[in-house]
C-alpha positions in Angstrom: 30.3 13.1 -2.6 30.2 11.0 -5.6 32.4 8.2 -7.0 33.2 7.8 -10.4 34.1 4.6 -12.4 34.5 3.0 -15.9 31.0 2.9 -16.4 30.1 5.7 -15.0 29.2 7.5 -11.5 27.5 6.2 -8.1 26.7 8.1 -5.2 27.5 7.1 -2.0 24.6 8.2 0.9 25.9 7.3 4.9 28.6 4.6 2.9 26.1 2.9 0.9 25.7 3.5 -2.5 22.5 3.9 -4.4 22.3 0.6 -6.6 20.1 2.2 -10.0 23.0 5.2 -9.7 25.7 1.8 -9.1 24.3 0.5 -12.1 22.0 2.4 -14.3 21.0 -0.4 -16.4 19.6 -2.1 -13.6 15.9 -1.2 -14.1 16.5 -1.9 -17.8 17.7 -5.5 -17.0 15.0 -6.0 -14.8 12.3 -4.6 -17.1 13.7 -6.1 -20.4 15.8 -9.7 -19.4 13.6 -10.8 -17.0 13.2 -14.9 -17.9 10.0 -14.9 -20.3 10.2 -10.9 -21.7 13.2 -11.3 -23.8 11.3 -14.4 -25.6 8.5 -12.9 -26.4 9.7 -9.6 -27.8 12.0 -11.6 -29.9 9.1 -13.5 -30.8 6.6 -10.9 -32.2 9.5 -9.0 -33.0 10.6 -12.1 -35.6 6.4 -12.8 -36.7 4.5 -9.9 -36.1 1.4 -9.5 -34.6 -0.2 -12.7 -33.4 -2.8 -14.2 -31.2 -2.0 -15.8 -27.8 -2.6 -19.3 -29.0 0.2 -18.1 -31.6 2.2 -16.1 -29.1 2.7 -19.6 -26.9 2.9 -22.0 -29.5 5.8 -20.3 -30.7 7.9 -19.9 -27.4 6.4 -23.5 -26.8 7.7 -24.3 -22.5 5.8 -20.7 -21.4 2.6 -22.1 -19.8 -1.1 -19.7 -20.4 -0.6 -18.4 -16.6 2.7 -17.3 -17.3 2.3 -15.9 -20.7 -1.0 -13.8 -19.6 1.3 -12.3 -16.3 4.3 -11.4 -18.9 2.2 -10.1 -21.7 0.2 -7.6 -18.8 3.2 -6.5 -17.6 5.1 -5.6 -20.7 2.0 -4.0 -22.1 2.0 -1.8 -18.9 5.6 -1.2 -19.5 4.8 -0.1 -23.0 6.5 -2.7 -24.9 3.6 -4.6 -26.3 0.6 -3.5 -28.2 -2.6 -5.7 -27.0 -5.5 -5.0 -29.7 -8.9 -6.4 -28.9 -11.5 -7.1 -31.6 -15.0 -7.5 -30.5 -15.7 -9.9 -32.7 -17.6 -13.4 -32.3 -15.6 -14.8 -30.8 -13.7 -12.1 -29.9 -10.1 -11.8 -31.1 -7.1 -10.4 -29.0 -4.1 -10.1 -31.4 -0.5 -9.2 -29.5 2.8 -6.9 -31.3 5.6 -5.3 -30.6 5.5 -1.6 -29.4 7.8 1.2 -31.0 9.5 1.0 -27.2 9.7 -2.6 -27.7 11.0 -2.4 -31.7 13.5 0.1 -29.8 15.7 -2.5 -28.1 16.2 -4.6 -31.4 19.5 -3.7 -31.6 20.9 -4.1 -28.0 19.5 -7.8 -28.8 21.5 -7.7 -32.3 24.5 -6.9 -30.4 23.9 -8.9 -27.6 23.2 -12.0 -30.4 26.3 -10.6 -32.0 28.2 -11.3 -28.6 26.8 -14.8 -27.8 28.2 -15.9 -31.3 31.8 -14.6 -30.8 31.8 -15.4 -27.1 29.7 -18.3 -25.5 32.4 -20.8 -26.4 34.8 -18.8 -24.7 31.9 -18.7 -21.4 31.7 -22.5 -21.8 35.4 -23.1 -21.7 35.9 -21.2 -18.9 33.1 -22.5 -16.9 34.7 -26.2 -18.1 38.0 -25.2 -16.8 36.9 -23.7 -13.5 34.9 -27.0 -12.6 38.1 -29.0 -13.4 40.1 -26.6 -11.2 37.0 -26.7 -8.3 37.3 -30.6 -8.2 41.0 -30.7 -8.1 40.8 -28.5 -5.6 38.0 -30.4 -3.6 39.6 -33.7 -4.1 43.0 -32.3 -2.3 41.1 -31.1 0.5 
Protein backbone atom coordinates (compact mmCIF):
# COMPACT_ATOMS: atom_id res chain seq x y z
CA UNK A 1 0.00 0.00 0.00
CA UNK A 2 1.35 3.23 -1.03
CA UNK A 3 0.32 6.94 -0.51
CA UNK A 4 0.60 9.42 -2.91
CA UNK A 5 1.03 13.24 -2.57
CA UNK A 6 2.01 16.51 -4.33
CA UNK A 7 5.41 15.70 -4.28
CA UNK A 8 5.25 12.48 -4.90
CA UNK A 9 4.73 8.88 -3.23
CA UNK A 10 5.60 7.29 0.31
CA UNK A 11 5.11 3.96 1.44
CA UNK A 12 3.70 3.21 4.48
CA UNK A 13 5.37 -0.30 6.35
CA UNK A 14 3.23 -1.44 9.80
CA UNK A 15 1.86 2.58 9.78
CA UNK A 16 5.13 4.14 9.47
CA UNK A 17 6.35 5.55 6.52
CA UNK A 18 9.74 5.20 5.07
CA UNK A 19 11.31 8.78 5.46
CA UNK A 20 13.94 8.77 1.99
CA UNK A 21 10.49 7.39 0.17
CA UNK A 22 8.55 10.57 2.44
CA UNK A 23 11.01 12.70 1.11
CA UNK A 24 13.31 11.75 -1.60
CA UNK A 25 15.51 14.65 -1.41
CA UNK A 26 16.33 13.89 1.99
CA UNK A 27 19.76 12.24 1.35
CA UNK A 28 20.37 15.05 -1.19
CA UNK A 29 19.84 17.72 1.62
CA UNK A 30 21.91 15.87 3.92
CA UNK A 31 24.70 15.24 1.51
CA UNK A 32 24.70 18.72 -0.27
CA UNK A 33 23.24 21.57 2.57
CA UNK A 34 24.83 20.24 5.31
CA UNK A 35 26.40 23.62 7.21
CA UNK A 36 30.05 23.95 5.64
CA UNK A 37 29.37 21.83 2.08
CA UNK A 38 27.25 24.33 0.43
CA UNK A 39 30.18 27.02 1.18
CA UNK A 40 32.77 25.35 -0.12
CA UNK A 41 31.29 24.09 -3.42
CA UNK A 42 30.18 27.61 -4.02
CA UNK A 43 33.57 28.48 -3.30
CA UNK A 44 35.65 26.53 -5.72
CA UNK A 45 32.80 26.50 -7.81
CA UNK A 46 33.17 30.69 -8.03
CA UNK A 47 37.55 30.44 -8.02
CA UNK A 48 38.55 27.27 -9.26
CA UNK A 49 40.94 24.97 -8.06
CA UNK A 50 42.78 26.14 -4.95
CA UNK A 51 44.89 25.15 -2.13
CA UNK A 52 43.56 24.66 1.49
CA UNK A 53 45.23 27.72 2.76
CA UNK A 54 43.12 29.33 -0.24
CA UNK A 55 40.06 27.15 0.26
CA UNK A 56 39.77 28.62 4.14
CA UNK A 57 40.83 31.97 3.60
CA UNK A 58 38.10 32.42 1.32
CA UNK A 59 35.10 30.98 3.51
CA UNK A 60 37.10 32.78 6.37
CA UNK A 61 34.86 31.40 10.08
CA UNK A 62 35.53 27.39 8.80
CA UNK A 63 38.36 26.41 11.19
CA UNK A 64 41.48 23.76 9.56
CA UNK A 65 39.62 20.74 11.66
CA UNK A 66 36.55 21.44 10.08
CA UNK A 67 37.52 22.21 6.66
CA UNK A 68 39.86 18.90 6.52
CA UNK A 69 36.51 16.67 7.83
CA UNK A 70 34.24 18.50 5.07
CA UNK A 71 36.71 18.39 2.21
CA UNK A 72 37.19 14.21 3.07
CA UNK A 73 33.75 13.74 3.06
CA UNK A 74 32.69 15.55 -0.07
CA UNK A 75 35.64 14.01 -1.84
CA UNK A 76 34.22 10.57 -0.77
CA UNK A 77 30.93 11.74 -1.93
CA UNK A 78 32.43 12.59 -5.23
CA UNK A 79 31.92 16.18 -5.25
CA UNK A 80 35.43 17.47 -4.89
CA UNK A 81 38.57 16.56 -6.78
CA UNK A 82 41.72 16.49 -4.20
CA UNK A 83 45.05 16.52 -6.48
CA UNK A 84 48.28 15.86 -4.72
CA UNK A 85 51.63 17.07 -6.11
CA UNK A 86 54.62 15.51 -4.75
CA UNK A 87 56.40 18.30 -4.81
CA UNK A 88 58.94 20.08 -2.19
CA UNK A 89 56.90 20.90 -0.31
CA UNK A 90 54.24 18.99 -1.48
CA UNK A 91 51.18 20.73 -2.90
CA UNK A 92 47.48 19.53 -2.46
CA UNK A 93 45.31 21.74 -4.72
CA UNK A 94 41.19 21.25 -4.17
CA UNK A 95 38.12 21.66 -7.30
CA UNK A 96 34.92 21.05 -7.94
CA UNK A 97 33.93 17.61 -9.33
CA UNK A 98 31.56 17.21 -12.60
CA UNK A 99 29.02 15.76 -9.67
CA UNK A 100 29.76 18.84 -7.78
CA UNK A 101 29.58 21.40 -11.04
CA UNK A 102 26.13 19.31 -11.44
CA UNK A 103 24.26 21.09 -8.66
CA UNK A 104 25.13 24.63 -9.94
CA UNK A 105 21.93 25.23 -10.94
CA UNK A 106 19.63 24.01 -8.05
CA UNK A 107 21.99 26.69 -6.22
CA UNK A 108 21.06 29.34 -9.15
CA UNK A 109 17.60 28.76 -8.45
CA UNK A 110 17.77 28.42 -4.96
CA UNK A 111 19.90 32.06 -5.17
CA UNK A 112 17.23 33.01 -7.52
CA UNK A 113 14.61 32.17 -4.60
CA UNK A 114 16.41 33.95 -1.70
CA UNK A 115 16.36 37.22 -3.78
CA UNK A 116 12.54 37.24 -4.52
CA UNK A 117 11.74 35.74 -1.18
CA UNK A 118 13.89 36.28 2.07
CA UNK A 119 12.14 39.50 2.68
CA UNK A 120 8.99 37.92 2.60
CA UNK A 121 10.74 34.96 5.30
CA UNK A 122 11.90 37.97 7.36
CA UNK A 123 8.49 39.66 7.54
CA UNK A 124 6.80 36.81 8.46
CA UNK A 125 9.15 35.67 11.10
CA UNK A 126 8.82 39.66 12.32
CA UNK A 127 5.15 39.36 12.36
CA UNK A 128 4.92 35.91 14.10
CA UNK A 129 7.32 37.22 17.05
CA UNK A 130 4.94 40.28 17.42
CA UNK A 131 1.94 37.94 17.46
CA UNK A 132 4.05 35.29 20.07
CA UNK A 133 4.59 38.24 22.53
CA UNK A 134 1.12 39.54 22.36
CA UNK A 135 0.15 36.42 22.87
CA UNK A 136 2.54 35.78 25.91
CA UNK A 137 1.97 39.02 27.37
CA UNK A 138 -2.05 38.19 27.62
CA UNK A 139 -1.31 34.98 29.17
Amino acid sequence: MGSTGAMGSATKQGGKVDSELACPVSPVVDIVFSRWTTPILWTLHEFGRQRFVELQRNIRTITPKVLTQRLRQMERDGLVVRTYHPEVPPRVEYEISELGRSLAPIFAHLAEWSAENLRKVERARQEFDTADEQASALR
